[in-house]
C-alpha positions in Angstrom: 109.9 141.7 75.8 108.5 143.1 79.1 107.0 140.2 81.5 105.4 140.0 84.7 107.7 137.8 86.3 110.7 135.5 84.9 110.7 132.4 83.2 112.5 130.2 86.0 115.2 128.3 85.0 116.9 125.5 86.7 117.5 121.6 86.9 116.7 120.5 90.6 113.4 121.0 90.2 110.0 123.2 88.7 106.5 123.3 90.4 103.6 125.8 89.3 100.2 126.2 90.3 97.2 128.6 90.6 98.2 129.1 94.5 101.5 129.8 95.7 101.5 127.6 99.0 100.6 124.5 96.8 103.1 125.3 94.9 105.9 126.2 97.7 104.0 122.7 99.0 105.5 120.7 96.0 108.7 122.3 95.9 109.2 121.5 99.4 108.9 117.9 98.7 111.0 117.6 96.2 113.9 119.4 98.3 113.2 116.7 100.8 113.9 113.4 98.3 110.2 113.2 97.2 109.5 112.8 93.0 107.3 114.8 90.7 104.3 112.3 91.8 105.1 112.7 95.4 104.9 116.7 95.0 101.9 117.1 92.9 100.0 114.3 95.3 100.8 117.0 98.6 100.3 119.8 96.1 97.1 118.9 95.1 95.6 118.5 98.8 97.3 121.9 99.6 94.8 123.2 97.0 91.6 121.4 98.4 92.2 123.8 101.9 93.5 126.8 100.3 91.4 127.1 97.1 87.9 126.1 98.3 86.3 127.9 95.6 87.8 126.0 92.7 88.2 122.5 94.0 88.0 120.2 97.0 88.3 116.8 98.7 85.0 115.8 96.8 86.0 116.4 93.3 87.4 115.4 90.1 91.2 115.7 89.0 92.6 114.3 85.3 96.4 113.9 85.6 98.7 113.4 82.8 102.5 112.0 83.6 105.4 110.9 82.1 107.6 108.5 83.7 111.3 107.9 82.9 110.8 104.7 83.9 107.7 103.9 82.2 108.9 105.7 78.9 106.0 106.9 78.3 102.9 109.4 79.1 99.6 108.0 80.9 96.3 108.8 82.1 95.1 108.8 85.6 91.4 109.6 85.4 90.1 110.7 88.6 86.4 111.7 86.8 83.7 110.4 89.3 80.9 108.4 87.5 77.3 108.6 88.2 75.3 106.8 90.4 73.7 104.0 89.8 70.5 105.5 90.2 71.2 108.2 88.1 69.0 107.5 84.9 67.1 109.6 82.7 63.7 108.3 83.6 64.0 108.9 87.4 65.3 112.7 86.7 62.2 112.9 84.1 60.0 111.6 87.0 61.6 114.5 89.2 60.0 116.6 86.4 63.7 118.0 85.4 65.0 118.0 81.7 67.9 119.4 82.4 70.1 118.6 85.4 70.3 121.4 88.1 73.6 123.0 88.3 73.5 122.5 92.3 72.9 120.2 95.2 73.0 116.6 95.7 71.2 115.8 92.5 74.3 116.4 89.8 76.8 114.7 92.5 78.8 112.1 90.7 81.3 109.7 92.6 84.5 111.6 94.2 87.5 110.8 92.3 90.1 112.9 93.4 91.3 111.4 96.3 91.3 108.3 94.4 93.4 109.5 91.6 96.2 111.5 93.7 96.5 107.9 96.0 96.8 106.2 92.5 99.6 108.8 91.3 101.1 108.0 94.5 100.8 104.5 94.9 102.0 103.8 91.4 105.1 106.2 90.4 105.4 108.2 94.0 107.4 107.1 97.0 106.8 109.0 99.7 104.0 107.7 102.5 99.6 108.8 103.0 100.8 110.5 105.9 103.9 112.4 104.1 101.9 113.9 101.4 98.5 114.5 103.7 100.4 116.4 106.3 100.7 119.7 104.6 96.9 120.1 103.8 96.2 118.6 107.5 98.4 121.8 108.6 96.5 124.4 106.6 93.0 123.1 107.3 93.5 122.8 111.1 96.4 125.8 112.0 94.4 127.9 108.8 96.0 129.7 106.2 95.0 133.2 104.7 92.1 133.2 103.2 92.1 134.6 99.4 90.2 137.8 98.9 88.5 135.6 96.1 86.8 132.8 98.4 85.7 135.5 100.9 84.0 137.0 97.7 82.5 134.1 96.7 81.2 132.9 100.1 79.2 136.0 99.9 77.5 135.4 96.8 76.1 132.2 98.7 75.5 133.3 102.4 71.6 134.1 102.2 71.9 130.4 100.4 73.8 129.1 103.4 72.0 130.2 106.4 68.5 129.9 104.7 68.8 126.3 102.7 72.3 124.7 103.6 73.3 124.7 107.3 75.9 122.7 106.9 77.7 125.0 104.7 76.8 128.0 106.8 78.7 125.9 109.8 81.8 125.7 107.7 82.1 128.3 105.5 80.5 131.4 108.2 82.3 131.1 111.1 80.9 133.0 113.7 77.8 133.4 111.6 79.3 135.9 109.3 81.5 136.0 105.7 85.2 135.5 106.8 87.2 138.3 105.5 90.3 138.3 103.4 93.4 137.5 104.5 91.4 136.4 107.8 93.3 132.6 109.4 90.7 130.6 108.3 90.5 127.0 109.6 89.0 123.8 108.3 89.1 121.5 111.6 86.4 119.0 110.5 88.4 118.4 107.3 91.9 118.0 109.3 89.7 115.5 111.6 88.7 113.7 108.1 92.4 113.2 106.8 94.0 112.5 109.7 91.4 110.0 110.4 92.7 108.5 106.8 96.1 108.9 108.3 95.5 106.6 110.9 93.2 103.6 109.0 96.2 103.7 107.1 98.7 103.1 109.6 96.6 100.7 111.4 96.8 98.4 108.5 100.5 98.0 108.9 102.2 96.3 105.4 103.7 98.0 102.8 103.2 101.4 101.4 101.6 99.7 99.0 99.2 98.0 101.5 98.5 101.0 103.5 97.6 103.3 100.5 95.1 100.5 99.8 93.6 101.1 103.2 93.8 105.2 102.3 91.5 104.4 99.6 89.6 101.8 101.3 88.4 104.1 104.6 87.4 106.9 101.2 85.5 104.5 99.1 84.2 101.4 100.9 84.4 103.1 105.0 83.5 106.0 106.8 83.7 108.6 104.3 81.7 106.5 102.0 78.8 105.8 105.0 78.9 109.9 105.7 78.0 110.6 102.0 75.3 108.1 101.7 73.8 109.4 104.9 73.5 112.7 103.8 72.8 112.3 100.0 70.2 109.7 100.4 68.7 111.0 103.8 68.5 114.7 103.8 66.8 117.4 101.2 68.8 120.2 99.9 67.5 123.3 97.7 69.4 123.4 94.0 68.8 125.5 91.1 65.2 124.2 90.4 64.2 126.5 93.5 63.2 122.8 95.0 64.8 120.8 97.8 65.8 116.8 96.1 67.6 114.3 98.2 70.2 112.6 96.3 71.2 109.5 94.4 74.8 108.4 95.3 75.0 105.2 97.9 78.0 103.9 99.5 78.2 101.5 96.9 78.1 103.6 93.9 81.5 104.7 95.8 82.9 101.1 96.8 82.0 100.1 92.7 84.7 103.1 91.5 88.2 102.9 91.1 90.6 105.5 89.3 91.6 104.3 86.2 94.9 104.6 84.3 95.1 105.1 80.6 96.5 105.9 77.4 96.4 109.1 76.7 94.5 110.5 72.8 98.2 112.0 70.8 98.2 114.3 67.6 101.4 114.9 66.3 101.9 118.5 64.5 105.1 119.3 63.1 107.6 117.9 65.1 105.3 117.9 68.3 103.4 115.1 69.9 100.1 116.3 72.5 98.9 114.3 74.5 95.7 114.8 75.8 93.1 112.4 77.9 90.1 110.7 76.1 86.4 111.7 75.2 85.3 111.6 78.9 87.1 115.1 78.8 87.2 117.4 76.4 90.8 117.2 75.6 90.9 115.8 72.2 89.0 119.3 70.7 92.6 120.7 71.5 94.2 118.1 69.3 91.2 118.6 66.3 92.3 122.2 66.7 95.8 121.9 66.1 94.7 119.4 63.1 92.8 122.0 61.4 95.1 124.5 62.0 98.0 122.6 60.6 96.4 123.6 57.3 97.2 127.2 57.7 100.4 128.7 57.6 100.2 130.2 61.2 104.1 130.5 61.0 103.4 133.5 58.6 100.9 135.3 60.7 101.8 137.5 63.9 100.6 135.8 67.5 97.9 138.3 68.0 97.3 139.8 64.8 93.2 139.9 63.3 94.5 137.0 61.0 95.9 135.1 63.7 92.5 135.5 66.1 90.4 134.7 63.5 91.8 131.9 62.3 92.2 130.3 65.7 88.7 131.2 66.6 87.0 129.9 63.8 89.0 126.4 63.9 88.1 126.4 67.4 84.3 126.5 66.5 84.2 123.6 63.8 86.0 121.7 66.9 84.1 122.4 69.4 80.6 121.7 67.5 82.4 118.5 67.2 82.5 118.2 71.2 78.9 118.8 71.0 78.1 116.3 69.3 80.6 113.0 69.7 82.3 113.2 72.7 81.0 111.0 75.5 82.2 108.1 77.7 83.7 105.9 75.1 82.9 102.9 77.9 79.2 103.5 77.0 79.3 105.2 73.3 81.9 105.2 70.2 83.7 108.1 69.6 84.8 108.1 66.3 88.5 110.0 67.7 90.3 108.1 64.4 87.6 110.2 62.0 87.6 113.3 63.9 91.2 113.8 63.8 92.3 112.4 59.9 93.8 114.7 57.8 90.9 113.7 54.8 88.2 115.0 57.5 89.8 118.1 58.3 90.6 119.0 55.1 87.0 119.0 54.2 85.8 120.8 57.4 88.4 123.5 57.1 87.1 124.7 54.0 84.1 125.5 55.8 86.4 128.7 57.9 86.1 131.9 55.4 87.2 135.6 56.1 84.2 136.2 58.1 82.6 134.6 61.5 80.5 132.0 61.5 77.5 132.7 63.6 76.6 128.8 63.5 77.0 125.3 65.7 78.4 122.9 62.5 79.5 119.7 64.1 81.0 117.2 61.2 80.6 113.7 59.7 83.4 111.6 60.6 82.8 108.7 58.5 79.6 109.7 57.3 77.9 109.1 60.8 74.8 111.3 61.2 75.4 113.9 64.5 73.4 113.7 67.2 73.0 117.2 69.0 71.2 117.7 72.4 68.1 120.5 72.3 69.4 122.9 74.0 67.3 125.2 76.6 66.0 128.4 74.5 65.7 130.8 77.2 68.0 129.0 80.3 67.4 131.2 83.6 70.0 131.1 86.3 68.8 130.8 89.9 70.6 133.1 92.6 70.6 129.2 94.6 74.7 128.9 93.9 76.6 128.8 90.5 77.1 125.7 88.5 80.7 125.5 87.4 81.6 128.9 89.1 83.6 130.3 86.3 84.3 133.0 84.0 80.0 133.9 82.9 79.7 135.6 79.4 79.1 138.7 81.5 83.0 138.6 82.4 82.2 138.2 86.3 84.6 135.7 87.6 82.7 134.0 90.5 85.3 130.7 90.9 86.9 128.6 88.3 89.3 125.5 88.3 93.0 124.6 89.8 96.1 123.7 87.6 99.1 122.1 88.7 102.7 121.4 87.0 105.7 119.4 88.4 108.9 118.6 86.6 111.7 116.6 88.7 115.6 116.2 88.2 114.7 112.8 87.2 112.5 113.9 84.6 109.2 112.9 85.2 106.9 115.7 84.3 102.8 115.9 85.8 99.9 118.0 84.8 96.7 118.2 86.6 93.7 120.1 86.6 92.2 119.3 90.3 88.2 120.9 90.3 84.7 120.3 91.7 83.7 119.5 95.0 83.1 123.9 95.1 81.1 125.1 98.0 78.9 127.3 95.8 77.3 124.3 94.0 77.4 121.7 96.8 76.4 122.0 100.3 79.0 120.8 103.1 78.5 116.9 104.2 78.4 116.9 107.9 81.1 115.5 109.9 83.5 115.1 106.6 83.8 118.5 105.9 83.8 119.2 102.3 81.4 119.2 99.5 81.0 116.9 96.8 81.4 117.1 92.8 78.6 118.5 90.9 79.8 117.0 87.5 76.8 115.4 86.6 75.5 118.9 85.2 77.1 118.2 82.1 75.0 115.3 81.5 72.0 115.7 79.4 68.5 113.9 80.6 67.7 113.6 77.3 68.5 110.0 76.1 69.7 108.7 72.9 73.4 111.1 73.0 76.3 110.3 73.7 76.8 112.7 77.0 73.2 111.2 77.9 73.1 110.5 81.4 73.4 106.8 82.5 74.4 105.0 86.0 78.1 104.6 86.3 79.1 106.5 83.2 81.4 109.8 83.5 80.3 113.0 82.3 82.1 114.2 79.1 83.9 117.4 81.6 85.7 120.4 80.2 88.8 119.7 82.5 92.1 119.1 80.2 95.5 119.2 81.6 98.1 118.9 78.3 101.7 117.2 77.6 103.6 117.6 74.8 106.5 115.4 73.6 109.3 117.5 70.7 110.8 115.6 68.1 109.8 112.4 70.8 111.1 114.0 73.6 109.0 114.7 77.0 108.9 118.5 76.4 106.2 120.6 78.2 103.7 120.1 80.6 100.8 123.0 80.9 97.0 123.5 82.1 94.8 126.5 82.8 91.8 126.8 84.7 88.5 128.0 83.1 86.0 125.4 82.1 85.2 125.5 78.4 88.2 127.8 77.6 90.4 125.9 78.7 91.0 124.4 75.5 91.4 127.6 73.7 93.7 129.7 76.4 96.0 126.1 76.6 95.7 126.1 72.5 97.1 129.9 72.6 99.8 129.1 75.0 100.9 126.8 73.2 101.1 128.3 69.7 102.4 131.1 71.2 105.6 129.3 71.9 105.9 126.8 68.6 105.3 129.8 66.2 105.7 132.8 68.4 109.1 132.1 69.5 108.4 132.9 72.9 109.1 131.5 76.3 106.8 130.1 78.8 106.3 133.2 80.7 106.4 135.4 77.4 103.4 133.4 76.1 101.0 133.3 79.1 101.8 137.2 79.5 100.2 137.4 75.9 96.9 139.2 75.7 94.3 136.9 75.6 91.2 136.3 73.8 88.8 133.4 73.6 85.4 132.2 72.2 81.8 131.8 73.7 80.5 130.7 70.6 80.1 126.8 71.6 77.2 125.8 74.2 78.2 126.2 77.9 79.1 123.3 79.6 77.4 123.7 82.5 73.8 124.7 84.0 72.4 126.5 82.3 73.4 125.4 79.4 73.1 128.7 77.4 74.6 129.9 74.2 76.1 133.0 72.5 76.8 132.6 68.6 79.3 134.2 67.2 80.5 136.1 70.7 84.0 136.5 71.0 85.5 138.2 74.6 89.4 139.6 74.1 91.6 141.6 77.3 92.0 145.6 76.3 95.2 145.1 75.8 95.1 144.2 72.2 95.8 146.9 69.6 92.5 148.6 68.6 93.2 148.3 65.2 92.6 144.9 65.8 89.3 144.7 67.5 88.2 146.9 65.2 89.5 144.0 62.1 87.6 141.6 64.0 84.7 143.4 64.3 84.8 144.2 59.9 84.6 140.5 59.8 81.5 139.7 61.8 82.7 138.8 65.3 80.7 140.0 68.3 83.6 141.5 69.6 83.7 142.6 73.9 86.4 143.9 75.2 87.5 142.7 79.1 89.9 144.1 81.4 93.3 144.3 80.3 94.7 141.3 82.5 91.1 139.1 82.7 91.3 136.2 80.7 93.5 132.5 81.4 95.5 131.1 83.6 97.8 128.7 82.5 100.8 127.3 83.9 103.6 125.6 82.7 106.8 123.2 83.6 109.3 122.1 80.6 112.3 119.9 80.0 115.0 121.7 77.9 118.3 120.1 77.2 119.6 120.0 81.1 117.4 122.4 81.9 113.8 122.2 83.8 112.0 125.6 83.3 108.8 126.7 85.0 106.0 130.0 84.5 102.9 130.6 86.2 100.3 132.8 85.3 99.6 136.8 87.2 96.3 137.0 86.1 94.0 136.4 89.4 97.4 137.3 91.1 98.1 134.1 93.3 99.4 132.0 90.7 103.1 130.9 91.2 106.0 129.0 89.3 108.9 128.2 92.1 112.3 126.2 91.3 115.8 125.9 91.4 
């Protein structure tokens, strides 16, 4: 079978990513002694500078490890929680019933760098200045600017120099759109971390100690005072067509720490997923895979109109589910034991029939009553930025999400999904320079749900990285960009290799398909029933099945949809593929 590159084979180490100097970045690290935690920590802050579009300093990152020494997988959450302000009675005061997509108003609390310090401090073993050094390079020497972030910065320049100055500083050097391939430098974000650098060091202690002052000059010192000056202080426009100060203080940021958990697991066949909880979307993956364990998807051909269809229509009676119990399970119970036990999805999957279904069916695990939000009928988006820049059911790609994979010698395997903090949605904080996370879209105003908006509580977010253990085995590590597809193009992936047979690289190089069916995420909130998009590569005969049983069928560009990644443990072997879609993916190893 004809791929696009190799799958990479080897057992010093694997490390792939959506950009190749994070992932060179990672690789570098773990030539030089570092572990798996030590080169995705310098990885990820690589991708801050060099991927501005999809995530930064500001944002939110879920990683999912195992540890050989641990012997087992956890949970780092890095999900930002709102403020404490953040109710649904002041936003109804505001006159808002649904949150912008943009601005100050949707910020949540930064949990990025609080997660990557917690990887580090707890399973890495390299220093705050080792793994900071890298991204300090590229933001202050610059690195080549992707054709895609040029792009994008266009879509927002009007918005820039009219609303958000501080944007226009950083972002329009010169007072024009940088152009690709251009050097382009981040100086007031290589003054921010080497500022970090050097609270650290000034602590003196351990490494322990001084990644305790990393975090402390983040959440509790200067970058902490910069936020609440400019959130609380200064009016910016967001997608209402009005400028709102915002709601996040210092102390919403000194309150929040990342958290380390057990990760939700499914076993099918001889697999174990692992997944994080209800504040993400990650268990729909695993209610997937327990519907579909009811069909015999060993029988059907990856790509065939019986495979699709199948896949699609699991992947709506999972997704309603989303919709309608997923939440912070700190504030609200999420019946996960319900949602995925074979009794429930036995009677749910007799609900998928040869044709689409054109409707939202969320379930009733134990006989609880769902609770849906009302969703906007007619949701306009406004030209002031993009929500979660990603894929819009128009197929224009405006931004997206990062992934990130590292496997080491000594086994431990990472995935994260690093995102938010995008320059589109949130306008630069002076001094710091970088925006913040947006998230709180995804809340709804309207009370009474369980993704209802309430202070301190994370927003139920669409980012997922995967692990999966074989026959108990720490097996495969993967992730894709893409907000709510994430879940399917991950879900593909990985069928594609338990019943396709394939390899890594054979099963991303798949053509792709994926649903629009469930609600979007994100402001605006809209809907398309029924809607299924699919790359022209698949075999007209096909489309034109899937299109005899009801689906809304539109066909993309031959290469357009999902970009997963992936790092596995083999026998001796560690293996590694990245995705050419978007064409600056990259798997490197040896």
């Amino acid at each position: 079978m004809f791929t696009t590159r190799p799958e990479l084979v080897g057992d010093i180490g694997m490390v792939a990513s959506t950009h190749w100097l994070a992932s060179q970045t990672g690789m570098s690290v773990l030539e030089r002694g570092g572990n798996a935690a030590d080169a995705a920590v310098a990885a990820g802050f690589v991708l801050q500078v060099v991927e501005p579009h999809l995530n930064g300093p500001g944002g939110d990152v879920p990683i999912l490890l195992w540890s050989e020494v641990d012997q087992k997988v956890s949970v780092v959450c890095g999900q930002g929680v709102a403020p404490e302000a953040a109710t649904g009675e002041r936003l109804r005061d505001l006159g808002l019933d649904i949150m912008p997509g943009t601005g100050h108003l949707p910020t949540v609390v930064p949990g990025a760098f609080g997660a990557w310090m917690t990887l580090l401090q707890q399973w890495g073993t390299w220093s705050v200045r080792d793994v900071l050094e890298p991204a300090i390079h590229y933001a202050r020497d610059g690195h080549p600017l992707l054709r895609r972030v040029s792009d994008a910065i266009g879509t927002v320049e009007q918005l820039f120099t009219e609303h958000w100055p501080t944007s226009a500083e950083t972002w329009l050097p010169g007072g024009s759109v940088p152009t690709a391939n251009s050097r382009f430098k981040r100086p007031a974000l290589a003054a921010t971390y080497e500022r970090i650098i050097a609270e650290s060091a000034a602590a003196g202690g351990t490494r322990n100690q001084q990644i305790d002052a990393a975090k402390n000059a983040w959440y509790r010192g200067f970058v902490a005072e910069a936020i609440e000056r400019y959130c609380t202080r200064i009016p910016v426009m967001d997608t209402t067509g009005e400028a709102h100060v915002g709601l996040m203080t210092a102390d919403d940021l000194a309150r929040w720490d990342a958290a380390v958990e057990e990760p939700v697991t499914f076993d099918y066949h001889n697999y174990t997923v692992c997944k994080t909880g209800p504040w993400g979307q990650g268990p729909v993956f695993l209610q997937q895979l327990a519907l579909l364990q009811g069909f015999e998807l060993e029988s059907m051909k990856p790509g065939s109109a019986d495979w699709v269809h199948t896949i699609i229509e699991a992947g709506k009676l999972a997704y309603a589910d989303r919709e309608a119990w997923y939440g912070d399970p700190a504030f609200v119970e999420v019946p996960l034991a319900d949602l995925l036990s074979p009794g429930y999805n036995d009677d749910r999957r007799k609900l998928i029939s040869d044709e689409a279904s054109f409707s939202l069916r969320p379930g009733n695990p134990g006989g609880r009553r769902p609770l849906m939000p009302a969703y906007p009928d007619s949701p306009q988006i406004d030209a002031a930025g993009a929500g979660e820049p990603t894929i819009s059911a128009a197929g224009e790609v405006r931004g997206d999400t990062c992934h990130l994979d590292v496997v080491d010698s000594s086994g431990m395997m990472i995935a994260a999904t690093p995102s938010g903090g995008w320059f589109q949605a949130s306008p630069t904080v002076p001094d710091l320079g970088f925006c913040l996370s947006t998230r709180g879209q995804m809340f709804w105003v309207e009370q009474g749900l369980p993704n209802s908006i309430a202070p301190g509580k994370r927003p139920r977010t669409t980012l997922t990285p995967s692990l999966a253990l074989r026959d108990g085995k720490p097996w495969l590590a993967f992730g894709t960009p893409g907000g709510d597809f994430q879940d399917q193009w991950t879900l593909h992936f990985f069928l594609n290799v338990v019943h396709g047979g394939l390899n890594l690289q054979e099963a991303i190089d798949q053509p792709e398909f994926h649903s629009i069916h469930m609600p979007n995420s994100f402001y605006p909130r809209d809907t398309h029933l029924g809607q299924l998009l699919i790359e022209g590569r698949f075999d007209p005969a096909v489309i034109k099945e899937l299109e005899r049983r009801g689906h809304g069928v539109t066909v993309r560009g031959d290469w357009a949809m999902g970009y997963v990644s992936a790092v596995a443990r083999e026998g001796d072997w560690l293996k590694a593929a990245a995705n050419p879609r978007g064409m600056q993916g990259y798997a490197v190893g040896r």
